[in-house]
C-alpha positions in Angstrom: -40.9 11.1 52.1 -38.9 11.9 48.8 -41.1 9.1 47.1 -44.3 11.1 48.1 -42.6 13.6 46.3 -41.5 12.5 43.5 -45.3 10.9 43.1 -47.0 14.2 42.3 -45.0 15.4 39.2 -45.4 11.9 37.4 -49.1 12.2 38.1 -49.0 15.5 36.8 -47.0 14.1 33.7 -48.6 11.1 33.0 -52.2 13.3 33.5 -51.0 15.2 30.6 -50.1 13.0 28.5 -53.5 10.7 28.8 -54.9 14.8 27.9 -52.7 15.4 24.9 -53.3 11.6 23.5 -56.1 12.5 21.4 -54.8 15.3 19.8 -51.6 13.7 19.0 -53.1 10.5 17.3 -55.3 12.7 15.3 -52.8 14.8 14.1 -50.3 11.8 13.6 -53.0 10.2 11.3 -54.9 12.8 9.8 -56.5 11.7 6.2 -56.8 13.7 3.5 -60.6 14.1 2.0 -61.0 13.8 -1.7 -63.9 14.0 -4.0 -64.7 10.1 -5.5 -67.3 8.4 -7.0 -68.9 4.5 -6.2 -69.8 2.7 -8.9 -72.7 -0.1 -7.5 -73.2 -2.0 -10.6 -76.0 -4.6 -8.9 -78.3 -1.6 -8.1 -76.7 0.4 -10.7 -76.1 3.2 -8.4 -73.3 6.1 -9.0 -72.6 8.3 -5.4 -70.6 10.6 -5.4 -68.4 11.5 -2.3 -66.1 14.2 -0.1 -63.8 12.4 2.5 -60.8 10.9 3.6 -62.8 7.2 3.4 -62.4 6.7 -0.1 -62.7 3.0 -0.7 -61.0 0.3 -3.0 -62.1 0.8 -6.5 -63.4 4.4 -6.3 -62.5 6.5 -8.8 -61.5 9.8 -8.5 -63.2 13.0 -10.9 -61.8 13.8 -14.2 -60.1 16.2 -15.5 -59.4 18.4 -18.8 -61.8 16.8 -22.0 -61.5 13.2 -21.0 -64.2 10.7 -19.6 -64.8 10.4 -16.5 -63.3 6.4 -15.2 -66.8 5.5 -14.5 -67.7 5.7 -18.1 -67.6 2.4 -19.7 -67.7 3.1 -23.2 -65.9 4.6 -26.2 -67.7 7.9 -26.4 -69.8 6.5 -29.3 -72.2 4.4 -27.6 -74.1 4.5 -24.7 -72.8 3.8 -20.9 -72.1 -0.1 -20.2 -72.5 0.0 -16.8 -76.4 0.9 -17.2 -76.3 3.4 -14.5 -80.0 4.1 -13.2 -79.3 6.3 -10.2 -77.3 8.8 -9.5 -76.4 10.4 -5.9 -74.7 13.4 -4.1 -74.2 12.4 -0.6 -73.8 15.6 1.4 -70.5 15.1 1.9 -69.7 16.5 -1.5 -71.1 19.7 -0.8 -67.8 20.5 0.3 -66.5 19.7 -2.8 -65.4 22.0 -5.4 -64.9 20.3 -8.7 -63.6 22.3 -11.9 -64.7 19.4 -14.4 -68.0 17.5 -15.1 -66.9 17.1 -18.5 -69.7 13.8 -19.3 -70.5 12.5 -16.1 -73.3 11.2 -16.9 -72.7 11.0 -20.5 -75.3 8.0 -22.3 -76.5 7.0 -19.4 -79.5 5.9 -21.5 -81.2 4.3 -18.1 -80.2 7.2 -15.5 -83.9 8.1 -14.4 -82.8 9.7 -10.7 -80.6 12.1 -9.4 -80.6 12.6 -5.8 -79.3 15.6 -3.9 -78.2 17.4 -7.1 -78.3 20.5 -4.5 -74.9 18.8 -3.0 -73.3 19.3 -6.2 -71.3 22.8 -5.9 -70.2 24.4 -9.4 -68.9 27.7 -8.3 -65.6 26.4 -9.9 -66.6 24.2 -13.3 -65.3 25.5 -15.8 -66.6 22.6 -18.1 -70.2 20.8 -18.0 -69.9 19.8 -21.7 -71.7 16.6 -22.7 -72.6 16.2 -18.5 -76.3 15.0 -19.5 -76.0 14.5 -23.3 -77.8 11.1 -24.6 -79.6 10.9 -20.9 -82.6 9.5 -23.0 -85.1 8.4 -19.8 -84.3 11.2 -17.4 -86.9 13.3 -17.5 -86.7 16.4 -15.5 -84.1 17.8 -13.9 -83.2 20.8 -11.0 -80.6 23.0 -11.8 -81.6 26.5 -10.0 -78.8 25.2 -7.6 -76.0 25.4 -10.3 -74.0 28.4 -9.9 -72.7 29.1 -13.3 -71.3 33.1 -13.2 -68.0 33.5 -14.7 
C-alpha cells in the first residue's frame, strides 16, 4: 500500500521534469545572434547574416573608418576576391548596423545585389565609400534606406 503511494508523487515529479526539459536546455544553451558576412570565393558570392550560426571564417561587420575584413586590398586598388554577388538573407533584417564604411568598396565585378530591402540603416552613421569604384553594377534600389538623422 505505501509503495502505491509513494508511486504518484514521483510520477508527478518525473512528469514535470520531462515538461520543464525543453525550456531548461534552451535556456542553458542559448546562442547569441550576431551580424556576419560569408565570403564564397568559387561563386564569388558575399551574404550577409543575423544569427547565432555564425560559421568558421565569417567575418564580423566593421567598425569606425576601417575596411571591412572581407576586403582584400589596400584601399588603392580594386577588391581581390572579385566579388560578383552580393546577398541580404532575411535574417539580417534584424540587424541594425552603425557602419557600412566600404562594403562593397572596388568591387569592380559586383553586378547583383539581392534583398538590399533586408539591409536596415536606421542606425548608420557612416555609408562612406559603400559603393565607390563599383564599376559594372548598374542600377541600384535604395528607397529602402532610411537615412534621417
Amino acid at each position: 500500500m505505501k509503495t502505491k503511494l509513494l508511486l504518484l508523487p514521483i510520477a508527478r515529479l518525473l512528469l514535470a521534469i520531462v515538461v520543464c526539459l525543453p525550456v531548461w536546455s534552451s535556456n542553458m544553451f542559448a546562442q547569441t545572434t550576431e551580424s556576419y558576412a560569408v565570403l564564397d570565393n568559387a561563386a564569388g558570392t558575399l551574404t550577409f547574416k543575423h544569427d547565432a550560426n555564425k560559421p568558421a571564417g565569417a567575418f564580423s561587420m566593421n567598425e569606425d573608418k576601417t575596411f571591412p575584413a572581407w576586403y582584400d586590398g589596400d584601399g588603392t586598388e580594386y577588391n581581390k576576391n572579385n566579388i560578383t554577388k552580393v546577398v541580404f538573407d532575411p535574417s539580417f533584417a534584424n540587424a541594425r548596423p552603425t557602419n557600412c564604411y566600404a562594403w562593397f568598396f572596388a568591387c569592380k565585378d559586383l553586378t547583383t545585389i539581392e534583398g538590399l530591402e533586408y539591409l536596415n540603416t536606421e542606425k548608420v552613421t557612416n555609408m562612406n565609400s559603400m559603393f565607390s569604384n563599383c564599376l559594372s553594377l548598374t542600377s541600384l534600389d535604395l528607397s529602402n534606406f532610411k537615412t534621417k538623422m
